[in-house]
KEKE-3310 file (N, C-alpha, C; in steps of 0.2 Angstrom, whole numbers, plus 5000, padded with zeros to 4 digits):
npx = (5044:5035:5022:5020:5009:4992:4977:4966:4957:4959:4966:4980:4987:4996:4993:4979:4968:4978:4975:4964:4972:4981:4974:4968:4978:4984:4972:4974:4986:4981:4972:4981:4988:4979:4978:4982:4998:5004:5014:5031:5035:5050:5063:5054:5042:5036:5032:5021:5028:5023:5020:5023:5035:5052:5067:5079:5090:5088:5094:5086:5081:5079:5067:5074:5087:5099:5104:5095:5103:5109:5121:5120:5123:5113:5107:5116:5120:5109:5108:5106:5115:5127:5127:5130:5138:5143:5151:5153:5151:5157:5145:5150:5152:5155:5154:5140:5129:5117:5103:5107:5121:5126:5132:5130:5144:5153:5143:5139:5130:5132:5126:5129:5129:5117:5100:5088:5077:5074:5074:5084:5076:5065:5076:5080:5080:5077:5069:5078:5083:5075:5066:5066:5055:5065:5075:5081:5095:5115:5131:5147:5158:5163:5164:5156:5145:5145:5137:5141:5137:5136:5129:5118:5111:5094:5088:5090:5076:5062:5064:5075:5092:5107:5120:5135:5126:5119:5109:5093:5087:5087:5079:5077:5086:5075:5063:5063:5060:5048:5042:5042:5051:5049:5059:5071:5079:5081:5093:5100:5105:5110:5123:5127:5131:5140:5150:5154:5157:5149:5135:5123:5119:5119:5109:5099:5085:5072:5058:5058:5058:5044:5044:5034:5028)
npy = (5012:5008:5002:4986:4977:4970:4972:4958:4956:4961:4961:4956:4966:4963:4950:4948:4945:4937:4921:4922:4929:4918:4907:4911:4912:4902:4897:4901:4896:4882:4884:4886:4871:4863:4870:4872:4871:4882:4880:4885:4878:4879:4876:4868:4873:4885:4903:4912:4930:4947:4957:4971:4969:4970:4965:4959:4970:4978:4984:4993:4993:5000:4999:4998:4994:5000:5005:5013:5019:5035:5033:5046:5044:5046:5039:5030:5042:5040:5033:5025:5014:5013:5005:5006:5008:5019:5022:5037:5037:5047:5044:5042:5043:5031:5022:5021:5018:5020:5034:5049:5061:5053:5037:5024:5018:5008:5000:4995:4985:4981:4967:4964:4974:4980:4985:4986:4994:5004:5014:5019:5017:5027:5038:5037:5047:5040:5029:5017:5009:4998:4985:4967:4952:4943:4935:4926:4926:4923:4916:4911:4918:4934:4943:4939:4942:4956:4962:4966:4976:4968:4958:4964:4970:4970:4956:4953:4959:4954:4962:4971:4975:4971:4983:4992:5003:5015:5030:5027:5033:5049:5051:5060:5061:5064:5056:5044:5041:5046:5036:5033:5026:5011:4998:4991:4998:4994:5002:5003:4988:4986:4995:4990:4975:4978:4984:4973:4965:4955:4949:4950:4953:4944:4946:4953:4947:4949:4956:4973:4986:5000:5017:5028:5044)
npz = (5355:5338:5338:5330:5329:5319:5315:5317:5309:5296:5282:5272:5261:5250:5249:5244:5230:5227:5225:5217:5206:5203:5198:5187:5179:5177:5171:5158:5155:5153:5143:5133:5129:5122:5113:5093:5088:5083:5066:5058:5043:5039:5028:5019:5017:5009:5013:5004:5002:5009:4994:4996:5002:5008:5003:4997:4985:4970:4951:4942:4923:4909:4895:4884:4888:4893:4908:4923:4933:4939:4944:4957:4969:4980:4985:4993:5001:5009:5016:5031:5039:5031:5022:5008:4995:4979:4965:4952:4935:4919:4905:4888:4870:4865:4875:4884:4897:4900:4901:4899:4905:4917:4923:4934:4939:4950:4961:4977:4989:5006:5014:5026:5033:5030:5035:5028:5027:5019:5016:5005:4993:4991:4993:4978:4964:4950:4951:4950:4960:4967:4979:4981:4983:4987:5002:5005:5008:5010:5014:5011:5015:5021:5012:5004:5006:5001:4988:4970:4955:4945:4950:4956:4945:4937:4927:4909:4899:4886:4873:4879:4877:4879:4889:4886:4872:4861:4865:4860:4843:4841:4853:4869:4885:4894:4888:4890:4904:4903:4898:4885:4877:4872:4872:4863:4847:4829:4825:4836:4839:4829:4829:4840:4836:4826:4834:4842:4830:4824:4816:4820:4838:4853:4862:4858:4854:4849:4841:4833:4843:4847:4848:4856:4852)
capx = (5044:5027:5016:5020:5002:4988:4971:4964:4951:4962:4969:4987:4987:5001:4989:4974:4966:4983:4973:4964:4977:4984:4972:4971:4988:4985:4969:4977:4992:4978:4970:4985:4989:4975:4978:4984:5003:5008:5022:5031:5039:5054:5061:5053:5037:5041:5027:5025:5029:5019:5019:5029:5041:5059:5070:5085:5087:5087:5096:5083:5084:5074:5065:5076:5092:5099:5103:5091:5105:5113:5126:5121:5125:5108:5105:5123:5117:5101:5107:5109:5119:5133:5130:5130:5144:5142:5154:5147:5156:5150:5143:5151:5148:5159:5151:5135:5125:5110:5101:5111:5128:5131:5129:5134:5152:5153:5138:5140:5126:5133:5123:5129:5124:5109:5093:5082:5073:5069:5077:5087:5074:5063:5081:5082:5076:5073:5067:5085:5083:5070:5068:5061:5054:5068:5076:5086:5104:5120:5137:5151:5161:5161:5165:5149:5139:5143:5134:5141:5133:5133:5123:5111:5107:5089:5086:5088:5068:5063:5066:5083:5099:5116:5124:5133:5126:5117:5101:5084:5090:5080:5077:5081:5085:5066:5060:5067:5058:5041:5040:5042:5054:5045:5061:5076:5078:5087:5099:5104:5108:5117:5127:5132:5134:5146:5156:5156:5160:5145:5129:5116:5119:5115:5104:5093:5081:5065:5056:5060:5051:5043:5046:5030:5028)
capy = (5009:5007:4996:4982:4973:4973:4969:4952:4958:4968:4955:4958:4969:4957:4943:4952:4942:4932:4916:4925:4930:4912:4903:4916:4912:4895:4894:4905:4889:4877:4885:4885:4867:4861:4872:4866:4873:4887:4878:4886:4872:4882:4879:4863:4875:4893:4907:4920:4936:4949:4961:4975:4966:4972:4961:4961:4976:4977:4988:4993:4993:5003:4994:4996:4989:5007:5007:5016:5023:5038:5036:5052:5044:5048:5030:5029:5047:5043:5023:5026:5009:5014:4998:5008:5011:5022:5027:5037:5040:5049:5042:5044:5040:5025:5019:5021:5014:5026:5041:5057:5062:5049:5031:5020:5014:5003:5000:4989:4985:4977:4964:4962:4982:4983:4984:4982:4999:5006:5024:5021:5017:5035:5043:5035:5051:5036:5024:5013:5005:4994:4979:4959:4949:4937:4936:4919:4929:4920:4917:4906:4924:4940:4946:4937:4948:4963:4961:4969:4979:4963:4955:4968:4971:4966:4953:4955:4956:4953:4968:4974:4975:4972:4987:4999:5004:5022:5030:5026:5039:5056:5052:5064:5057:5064:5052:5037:5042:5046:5030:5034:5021:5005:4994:4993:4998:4991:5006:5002:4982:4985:4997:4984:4970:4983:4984:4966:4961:4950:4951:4951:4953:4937:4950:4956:4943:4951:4960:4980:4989:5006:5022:5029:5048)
capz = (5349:5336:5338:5323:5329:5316:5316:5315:5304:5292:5277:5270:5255:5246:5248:5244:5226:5225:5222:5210:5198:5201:5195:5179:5175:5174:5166:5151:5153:5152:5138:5126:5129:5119:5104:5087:5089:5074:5066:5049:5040:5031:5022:5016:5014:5008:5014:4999:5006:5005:4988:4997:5006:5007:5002:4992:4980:4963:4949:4934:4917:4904:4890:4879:4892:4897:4915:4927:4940:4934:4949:4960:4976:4986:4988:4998:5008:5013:5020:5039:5041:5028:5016:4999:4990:4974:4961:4947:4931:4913:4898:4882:4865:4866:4883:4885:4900:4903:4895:4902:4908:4920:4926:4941:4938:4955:4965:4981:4994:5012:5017:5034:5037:5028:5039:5024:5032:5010:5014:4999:4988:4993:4990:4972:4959:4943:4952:4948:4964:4971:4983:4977:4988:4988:5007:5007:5009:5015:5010:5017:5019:5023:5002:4996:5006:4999:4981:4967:4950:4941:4957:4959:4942:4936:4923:4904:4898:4881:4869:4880:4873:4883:4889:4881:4867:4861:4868:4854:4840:4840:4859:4875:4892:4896:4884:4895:4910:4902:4896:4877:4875:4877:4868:4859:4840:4824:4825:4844:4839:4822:4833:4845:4831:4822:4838:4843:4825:4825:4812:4828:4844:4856:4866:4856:4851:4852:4838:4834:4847:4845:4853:4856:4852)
cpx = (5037:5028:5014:5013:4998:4981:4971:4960:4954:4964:4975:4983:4990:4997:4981:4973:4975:4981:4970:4967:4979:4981:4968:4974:4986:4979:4968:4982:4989:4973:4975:4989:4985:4975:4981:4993:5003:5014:5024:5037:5043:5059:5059:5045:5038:5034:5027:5027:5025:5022:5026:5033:5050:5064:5076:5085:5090:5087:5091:5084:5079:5074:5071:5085:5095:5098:5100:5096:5109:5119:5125:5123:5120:5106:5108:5120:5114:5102:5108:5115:5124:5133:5130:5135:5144:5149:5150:5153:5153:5151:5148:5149:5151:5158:5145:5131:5120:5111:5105:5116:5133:5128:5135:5139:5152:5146:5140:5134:5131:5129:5123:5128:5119:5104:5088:5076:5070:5072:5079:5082:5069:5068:5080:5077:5075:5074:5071:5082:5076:5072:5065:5060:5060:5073:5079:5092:5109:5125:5142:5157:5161:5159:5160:5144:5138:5142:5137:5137:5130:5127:5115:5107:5102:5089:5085:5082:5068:5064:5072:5088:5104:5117:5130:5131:5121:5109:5096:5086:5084:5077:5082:5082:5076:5063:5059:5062:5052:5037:5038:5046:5053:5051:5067:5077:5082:5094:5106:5108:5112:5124:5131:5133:5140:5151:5158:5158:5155:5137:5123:5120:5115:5108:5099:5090:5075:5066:5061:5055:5049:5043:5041:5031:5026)
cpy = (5008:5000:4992:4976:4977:4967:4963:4952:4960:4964:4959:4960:4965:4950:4945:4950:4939:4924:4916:4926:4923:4908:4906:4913:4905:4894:4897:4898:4885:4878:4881:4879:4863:4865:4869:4871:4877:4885:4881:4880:4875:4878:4873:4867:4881:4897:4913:4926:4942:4954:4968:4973:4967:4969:4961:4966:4973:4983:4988:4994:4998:4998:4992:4991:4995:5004:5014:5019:5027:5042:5045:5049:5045:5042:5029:5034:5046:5035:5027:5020:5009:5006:5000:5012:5014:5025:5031:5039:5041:5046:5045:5039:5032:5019:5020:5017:5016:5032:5047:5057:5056:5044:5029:5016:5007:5007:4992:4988:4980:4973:4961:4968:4982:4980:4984:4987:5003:5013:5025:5022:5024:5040:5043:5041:5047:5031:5016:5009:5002:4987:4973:4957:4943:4940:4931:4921:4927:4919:4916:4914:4930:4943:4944:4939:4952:4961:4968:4970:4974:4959:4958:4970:4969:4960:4955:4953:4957:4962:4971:4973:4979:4978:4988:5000:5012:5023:5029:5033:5043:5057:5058:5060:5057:5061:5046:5038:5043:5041:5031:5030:5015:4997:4997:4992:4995:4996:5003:4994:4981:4989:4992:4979:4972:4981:4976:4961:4955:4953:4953:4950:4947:4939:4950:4952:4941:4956:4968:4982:4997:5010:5026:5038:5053)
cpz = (5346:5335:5331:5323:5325:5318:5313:5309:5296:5288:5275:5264:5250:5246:5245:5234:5222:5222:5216:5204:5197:5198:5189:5173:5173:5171:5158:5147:5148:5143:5131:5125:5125:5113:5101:5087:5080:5071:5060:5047:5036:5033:5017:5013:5014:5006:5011:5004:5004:5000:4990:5003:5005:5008:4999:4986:4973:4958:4942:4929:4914:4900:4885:4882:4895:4903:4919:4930:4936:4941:4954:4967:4980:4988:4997:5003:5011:5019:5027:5040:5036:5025:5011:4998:4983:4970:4955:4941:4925:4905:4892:4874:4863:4870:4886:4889:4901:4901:4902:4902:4909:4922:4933:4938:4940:4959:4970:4985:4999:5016:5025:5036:5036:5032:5035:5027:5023:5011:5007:4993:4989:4991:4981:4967:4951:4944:4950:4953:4968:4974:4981:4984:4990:4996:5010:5006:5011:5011:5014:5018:5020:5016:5001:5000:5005:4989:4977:4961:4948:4944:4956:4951:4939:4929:4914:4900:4889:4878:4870:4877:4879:4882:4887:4875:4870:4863:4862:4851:4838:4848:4865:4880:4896:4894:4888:4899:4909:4898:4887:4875:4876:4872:4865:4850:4834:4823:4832:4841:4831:4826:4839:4841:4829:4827:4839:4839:4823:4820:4815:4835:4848:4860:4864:4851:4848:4844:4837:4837:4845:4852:4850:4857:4860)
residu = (UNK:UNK:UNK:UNK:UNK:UNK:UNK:UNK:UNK:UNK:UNK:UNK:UNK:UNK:UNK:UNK:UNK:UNK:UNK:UNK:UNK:UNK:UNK:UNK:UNK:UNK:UNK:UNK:UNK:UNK:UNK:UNK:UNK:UNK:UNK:UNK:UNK:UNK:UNK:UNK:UNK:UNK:UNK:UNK:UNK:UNK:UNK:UNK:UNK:UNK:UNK:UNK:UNK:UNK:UNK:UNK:UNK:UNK:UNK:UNK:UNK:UNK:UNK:UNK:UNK:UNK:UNK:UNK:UNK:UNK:UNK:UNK:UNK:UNK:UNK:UNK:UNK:UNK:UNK:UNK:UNK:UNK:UNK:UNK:UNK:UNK:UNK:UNK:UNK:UNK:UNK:UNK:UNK:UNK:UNK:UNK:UNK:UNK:UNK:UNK:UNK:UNK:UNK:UNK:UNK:UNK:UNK:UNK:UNK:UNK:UNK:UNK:UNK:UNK:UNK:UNK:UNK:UNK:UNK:UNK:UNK:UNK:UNK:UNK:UNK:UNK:UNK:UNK:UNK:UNK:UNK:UNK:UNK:UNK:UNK:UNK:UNK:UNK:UNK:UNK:UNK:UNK:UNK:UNK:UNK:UNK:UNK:UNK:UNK:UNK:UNK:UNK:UNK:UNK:UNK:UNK:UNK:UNK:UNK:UNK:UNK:UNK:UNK:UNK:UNK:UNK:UNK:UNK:UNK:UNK:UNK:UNK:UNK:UNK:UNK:UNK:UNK:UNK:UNK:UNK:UNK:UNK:UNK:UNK:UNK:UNK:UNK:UNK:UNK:UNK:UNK:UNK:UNK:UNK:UNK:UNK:UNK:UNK:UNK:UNK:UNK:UNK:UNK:UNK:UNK:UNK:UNK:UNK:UNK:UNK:UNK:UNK:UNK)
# end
């Protein structure tokens, strides 16, 4: 049999600066017992966020009110967690929601898929989709977390004009996107008065804007 005696001399390896680390440990404890504790008071105090902060999305408008999404679906490809739903269907002169062919019909986002990771908005070719900082999301059932178009689309700012009506006349869809339309015109809001039967349009209550060469 070996010989399981060891020198008296020799100190165990397994105890070998065991006091040391202990009394480390605790004077790490003892330190952070006297700090001022980090507390965040939400939501009685609400911590801006910072600038790019990924948050709830957000469907843009052009100046003049024209919708930014012209329905291609690359949103929906590029999500990894399958929360974008996309239909696209096309413009006509009757229905008019965006310069070109085609707009977003249905748009969904799934708020109990989405990881809030931005793929989509890097997929997005006219910058239709971007994120706000707003991140207070909830909703007593499953349905009110999937946000629909009317949900997501952004804010009408002064100069827009309620969708559908026609693109700024004399312009291209290229024009849109080069920022040569900074507004909607008296042609556009006589056009939707006409339709709506009404002398003005409730929308458009802002001056005539110009469409910069």
């Amino acid at each position: 049999m070996a010989d399981r005696s060891t020198d008296e001399g020799v100190a165990d390896p397994r105890r070998r600066g065991g006091l040391r680390d202990a009394v480390a440990g605790f004077g790490v404890t003892f330190k952070e017992m006297f700090r001022k504790p980090v507390t965040e008071y939400y939501p009685e105090e609400k911590v801006p966020t910072q600038p790019r902060f990924h948050g709830r999305h957000q469907l843009n408008r052009h100046p003049d009110g024209l919708e930014k999404c012209i329905g291609c679906e690359l949103c929906a490809w590029a999500c990894p967690a399958d929360a974008i739903y996309v239909e696209g269907a096309d413009n006509t002169e009757e229905e008019r929601y965006s310069p070109g062919e085609r707009y977003g019909r249905v748009y969904q986002i799934n708020y109990l898929r989405c990881i809030f990771c931005g793929l989509c908005i890097e997929a997005c070719p006219t910058r239709a989709l971007t994120m706000t900082n707003e991140y207070e999301l909830a909703g007593r059932s499953r349905a009110e977390m999937i946000y629909e178009k009317t949900d997501l689309l952004g804010p009408m700012l002064d100069g827009m004009l309620e969708a559908p009506h026609p693109m700024v006349p004399g312009t291209e869809e290229r024009d849109y996107y080069q920022g040569s339309v900074t507004g909607a015109v008296a042609e556009q809001r006589d056009w939707v008065a006409a339709r709506r039967g009404e002398d003005d349009p409730a929308s458009a209550s802002s001056e005539n804007a110009e469409v910069t060469p």
